[in-house]
N, C-alpha and C positions, 0 to 999 in steps of 0.2 A: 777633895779627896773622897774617894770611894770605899768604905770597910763593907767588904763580902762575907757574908755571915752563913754558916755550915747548912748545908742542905741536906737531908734526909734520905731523899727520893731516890731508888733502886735505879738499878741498870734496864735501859730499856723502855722504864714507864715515864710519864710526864713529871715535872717537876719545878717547883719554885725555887731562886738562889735570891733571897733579900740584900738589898745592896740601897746599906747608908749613906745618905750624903753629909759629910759632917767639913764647916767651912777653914779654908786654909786661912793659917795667923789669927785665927778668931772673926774675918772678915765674910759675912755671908753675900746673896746677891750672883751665885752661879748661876747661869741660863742656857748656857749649853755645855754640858757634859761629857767631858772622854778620858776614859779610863779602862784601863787593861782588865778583865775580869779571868778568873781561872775555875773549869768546869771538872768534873770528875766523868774518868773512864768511863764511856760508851754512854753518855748525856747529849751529846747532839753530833750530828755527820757532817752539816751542813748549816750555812747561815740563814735560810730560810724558817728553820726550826727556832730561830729567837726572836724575842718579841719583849717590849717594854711597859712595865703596869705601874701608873701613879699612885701618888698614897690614895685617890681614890676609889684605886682600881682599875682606872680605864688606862687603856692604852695609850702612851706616846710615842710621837715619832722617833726611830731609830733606825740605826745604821749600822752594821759591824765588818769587821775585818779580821780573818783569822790570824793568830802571830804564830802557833806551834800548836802539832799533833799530838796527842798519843800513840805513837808509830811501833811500839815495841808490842803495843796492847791490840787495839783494834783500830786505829788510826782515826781516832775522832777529837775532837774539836778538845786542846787542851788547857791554852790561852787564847781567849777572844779580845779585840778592841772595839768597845763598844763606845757610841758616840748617837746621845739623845738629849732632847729639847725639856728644861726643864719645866713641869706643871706649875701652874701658878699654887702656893701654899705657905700660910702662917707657921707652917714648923720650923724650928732651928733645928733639928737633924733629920730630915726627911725621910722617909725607908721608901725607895724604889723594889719592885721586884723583875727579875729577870725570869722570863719566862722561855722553857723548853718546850715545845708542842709538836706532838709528832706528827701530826695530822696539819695539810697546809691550811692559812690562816690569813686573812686578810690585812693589812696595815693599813694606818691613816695617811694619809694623803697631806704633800705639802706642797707651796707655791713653787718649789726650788725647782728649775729646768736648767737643760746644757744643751744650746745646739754645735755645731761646728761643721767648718769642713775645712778646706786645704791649707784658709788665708783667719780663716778668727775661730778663736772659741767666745763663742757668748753664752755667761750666766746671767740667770734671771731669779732674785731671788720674791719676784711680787712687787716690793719696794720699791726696789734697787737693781743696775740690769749694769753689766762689767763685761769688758770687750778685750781679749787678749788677743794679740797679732801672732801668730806661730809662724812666721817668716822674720821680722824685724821685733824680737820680743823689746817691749819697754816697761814691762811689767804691767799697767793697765791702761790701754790703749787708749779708752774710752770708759766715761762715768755717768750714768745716771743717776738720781734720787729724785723719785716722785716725777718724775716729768723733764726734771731740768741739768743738763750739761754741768757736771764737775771738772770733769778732766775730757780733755781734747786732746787727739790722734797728733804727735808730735816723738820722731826721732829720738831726741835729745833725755826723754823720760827713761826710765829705769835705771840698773844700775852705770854709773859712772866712776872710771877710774883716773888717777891722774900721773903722771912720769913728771924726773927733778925736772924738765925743760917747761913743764907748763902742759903737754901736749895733754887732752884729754881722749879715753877711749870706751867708748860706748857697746852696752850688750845686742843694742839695736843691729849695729852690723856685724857681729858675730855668730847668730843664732844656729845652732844647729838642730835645736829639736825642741818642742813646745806640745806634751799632751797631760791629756786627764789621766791619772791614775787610779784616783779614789774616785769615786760618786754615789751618790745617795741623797734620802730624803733630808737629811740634817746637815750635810757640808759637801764638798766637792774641793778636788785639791789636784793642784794642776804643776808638772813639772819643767822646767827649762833648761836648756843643757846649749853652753857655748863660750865665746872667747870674748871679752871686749876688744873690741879692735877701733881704727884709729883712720881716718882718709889723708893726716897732715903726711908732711915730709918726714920723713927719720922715723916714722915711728914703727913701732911695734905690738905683737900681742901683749897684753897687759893683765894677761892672768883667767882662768874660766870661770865659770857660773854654770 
């Protein structure tokens, strides 16, 4: 859990919003972070303007996505979702800050890539490299870690549904759409939209995804 604590800083000029990490159930060990944060009237336009500082100070990777305006006001940035890699630290409540900068500013750099075209999207996250089919979704087509084959290209993977007769029906051959929504340096999130469908006799759709 995130507590956003009151920021100061006037309309216009640069500004810090300190943002605690304080751990759910008592159980610490978060590593990557996302949570909604809420900014005040005329604090940022745009998400290039945000940027993430550890308890040390330095920057960590981050990522945002706007969820609502200020539309009545000046139309700027009213809840953000922010989504960053936690610093390595001995604190049990860590104080992250959220930085506004009006002036553009450079970001860290992480291993996470997406390439794609008509027939896969492939992420890479350094690691680990994950191969989704956007024609016959089965939810992870193919798996790497470190070098070596987890999961192999195979039909039958993703979700499956099943009718009273036995018949089972697969989102492999249902697929109607498979793309990236989200992407950034800390996560990447990919959507699939379709029907389980079925090659036996009698059967039918069996519900969407």
């Amino acid at each position: 859990m995130i507590l956003a604590l009151a920021s100061g800083a006037g309309v216009g000029a640069d500004f810090k919003l300190p943002l605690e990490l304080r751990p759910n159930n008592g159980k610490d060990g978060m590593k990557y972070i996302s949570n909604g944060v809420p900014l005040e009237v005329g604090a940022a336009m745009n998400t290039e303007q945000l940027h993430v500082l550890g308890p040390d100070g330095k920057e960590v990777p981050a990522q945002f996505r706007i969820l609502a305006r200020w539309w009545r006001q000046d139309n700027s940035i009213r809840w953000v979702l922010a989504d960053f890699i936690r610093s390595e630290t001995e604190q049990p409540k860590p104080t992250y800050t959220l930085v506004v900068r009006k002036a553009p500013a450079a970001r860290p750099e992480t291993a996470l890539t997406v390439k794609q075209d008509a027939k896969m999207i492939r992420i890479d996250t350094g690691a680990a490299q994950f191969e989704i089919d956007r024609k016959n979704f089965n939810l992870l087509n193919r798996v790497v870690v470190d070098g070596k084959t987890f999961v192999h290209p195979d039909e039958s993977l993703g979700s499956v549904t099943e009718d009273p007769a036995g018949r089972k029906y697969y989102s492999s051959k249902g697929t109607r759409e498979v793309k990236v929504i989200d992407q950034g340096p800390v996560r990447v999130t990919v959507m699939a939209k379709g029907e389980h469908r079925s090659d036996e006799e009698g059967a039918s759709d069996k519900g969407l995804y």
